[in-house]
C-alpha positions in Angstrom: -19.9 6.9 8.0 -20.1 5.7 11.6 -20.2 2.4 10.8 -17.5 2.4 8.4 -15.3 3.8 11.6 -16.5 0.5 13.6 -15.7 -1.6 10.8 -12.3 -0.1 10.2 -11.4 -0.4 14.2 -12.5 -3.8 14.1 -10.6 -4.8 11.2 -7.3 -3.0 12.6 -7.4 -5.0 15.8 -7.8 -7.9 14.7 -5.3 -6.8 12.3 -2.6 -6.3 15.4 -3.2 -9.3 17.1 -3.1 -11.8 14.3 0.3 -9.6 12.9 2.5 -10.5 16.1 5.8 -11.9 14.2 3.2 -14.0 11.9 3.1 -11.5 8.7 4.1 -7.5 8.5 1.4 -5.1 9.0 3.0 -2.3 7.1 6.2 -2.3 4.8 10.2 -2.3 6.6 11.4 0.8 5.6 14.7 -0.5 5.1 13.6 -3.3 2.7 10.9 -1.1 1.5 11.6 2.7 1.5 9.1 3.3 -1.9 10.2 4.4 -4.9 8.4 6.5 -8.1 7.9 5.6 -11.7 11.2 6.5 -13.8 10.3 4.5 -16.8 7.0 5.4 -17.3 4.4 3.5 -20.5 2.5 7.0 -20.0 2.0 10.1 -18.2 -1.5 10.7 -16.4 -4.0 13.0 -14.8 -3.5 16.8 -14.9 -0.1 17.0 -13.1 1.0 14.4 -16.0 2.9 11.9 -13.6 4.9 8.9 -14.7 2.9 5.8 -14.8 4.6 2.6 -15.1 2.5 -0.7 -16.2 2.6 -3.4 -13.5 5.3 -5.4 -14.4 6.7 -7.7 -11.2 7.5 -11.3 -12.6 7.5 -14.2 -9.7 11.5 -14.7 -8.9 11.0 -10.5 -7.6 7.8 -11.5 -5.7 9.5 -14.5 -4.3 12.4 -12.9 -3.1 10.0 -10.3 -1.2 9.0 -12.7 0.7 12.1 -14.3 1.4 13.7 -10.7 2.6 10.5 -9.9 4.7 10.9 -13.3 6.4 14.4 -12.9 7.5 12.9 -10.6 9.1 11.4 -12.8 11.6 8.3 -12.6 9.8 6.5 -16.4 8.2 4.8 -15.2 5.4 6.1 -18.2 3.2 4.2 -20.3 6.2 1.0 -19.4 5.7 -1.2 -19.2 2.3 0.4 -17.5 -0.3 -3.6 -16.6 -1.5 -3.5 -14.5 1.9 -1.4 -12.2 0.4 -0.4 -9.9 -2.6 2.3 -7.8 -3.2 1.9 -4.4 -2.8 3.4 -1.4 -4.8 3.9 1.1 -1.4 3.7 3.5 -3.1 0.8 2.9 -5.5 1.2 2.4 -9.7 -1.8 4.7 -9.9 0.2 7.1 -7.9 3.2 6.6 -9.7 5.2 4.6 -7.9 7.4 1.6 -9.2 8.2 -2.0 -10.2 11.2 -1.6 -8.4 11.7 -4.1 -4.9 12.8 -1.1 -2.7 8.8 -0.1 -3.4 7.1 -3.8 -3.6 6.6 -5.8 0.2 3.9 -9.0 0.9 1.0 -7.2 2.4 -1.4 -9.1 4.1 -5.0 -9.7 2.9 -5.8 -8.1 6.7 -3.8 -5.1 5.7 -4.9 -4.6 2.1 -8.3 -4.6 3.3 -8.0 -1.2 5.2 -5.5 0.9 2.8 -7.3 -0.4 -1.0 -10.2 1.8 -0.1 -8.0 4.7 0.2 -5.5 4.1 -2.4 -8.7 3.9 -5.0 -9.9 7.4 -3.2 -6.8 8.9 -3.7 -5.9 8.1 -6.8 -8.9 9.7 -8.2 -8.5 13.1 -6.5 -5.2 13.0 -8.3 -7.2 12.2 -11.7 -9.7 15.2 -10.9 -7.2 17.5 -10.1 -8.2 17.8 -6.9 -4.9 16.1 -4.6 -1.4 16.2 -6.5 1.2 13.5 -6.2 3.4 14.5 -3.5 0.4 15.1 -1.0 -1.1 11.4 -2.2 2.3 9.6 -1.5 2.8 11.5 1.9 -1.1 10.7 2.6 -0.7 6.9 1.6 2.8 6.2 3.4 1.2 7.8 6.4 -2.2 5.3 6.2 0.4 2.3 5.2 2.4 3.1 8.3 -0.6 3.7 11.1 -3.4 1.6 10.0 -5.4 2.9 13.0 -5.5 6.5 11.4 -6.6 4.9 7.9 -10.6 5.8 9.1 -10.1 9.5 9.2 -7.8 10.0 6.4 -10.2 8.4 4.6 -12.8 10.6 5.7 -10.6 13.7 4.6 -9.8 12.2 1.6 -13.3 11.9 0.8 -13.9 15.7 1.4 -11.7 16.6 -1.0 
């Protein structure tokens, strides 16, 4: 576990030097504020939360970037393969399709909070973490990167 705390710290520095005004290292939460499944294809786990299918067509994931970049950021500078784009609040979690939850997260970024987001997600299928404490959980990680280490550790010890 120690050396998954040195990795981490590593990753997140290099993280926040390679971020200034280059690419955002967590969502706006003006452009991005998150938003839950309202359609949902099923319900799931034991708390039976809406699930939508992942369902973002290209003009929606263009226009993230676009928004993100008047920002200040240049994400449509650098190589698109660097990025995805992320649901804030995760499908697995029940969040949506909707832009207000969708932002271009950096392959640098992704690489710290996918870990967790799998963790979590399957407390909530074992019954062990319901919704409302993931999505608090996640938006926290998503928004201080350099915390991701030990909420992942707590997450574990669920």
């Amino acid at each position: 576990m120690k050396n998954l705390f040195v990795l981490f710290a590593i990753l997140i520095a290099s993280v926040t030097s390679h971020a200034q005004e280059q690419f955002p290292i967590g969502p706006d939460h003006n452009l991005t504020p998150g938003s839950l499944c309202s359609r949902p294809t099923e319900h799931r786990y034991p708390e039976g939360i809406n699930y939508c299918e992942r369902d973002v067509d290209s003009d929606v994931k263009r226009g993230r970037f676009a928004a993100y970049d008047q920002l200040g950021f240049r994400t449509r500078q650098m190589d698109r393969q660097a990025f995805k784009i992320d649901h804030y609040i995760p499908l697995c979690m029940g969040g949506s399709n909707n832009i207000d939850n969708l932002w271009p997260q950096h392959k640098s970024v992704y690489e710290i909070t996918d870990s967790l987001e799998q963790v979590l997600c399957q407390k909530m299928a074992e019954g062990k973490l319901l919704q409302k404490d993931a999505v608090r959980i996640i938006v926290q990680a998503k928004n201080n990167l350099d915390q991701v280490p030990a909420i992942l550790a707590r997450a574990y010890a669920l």
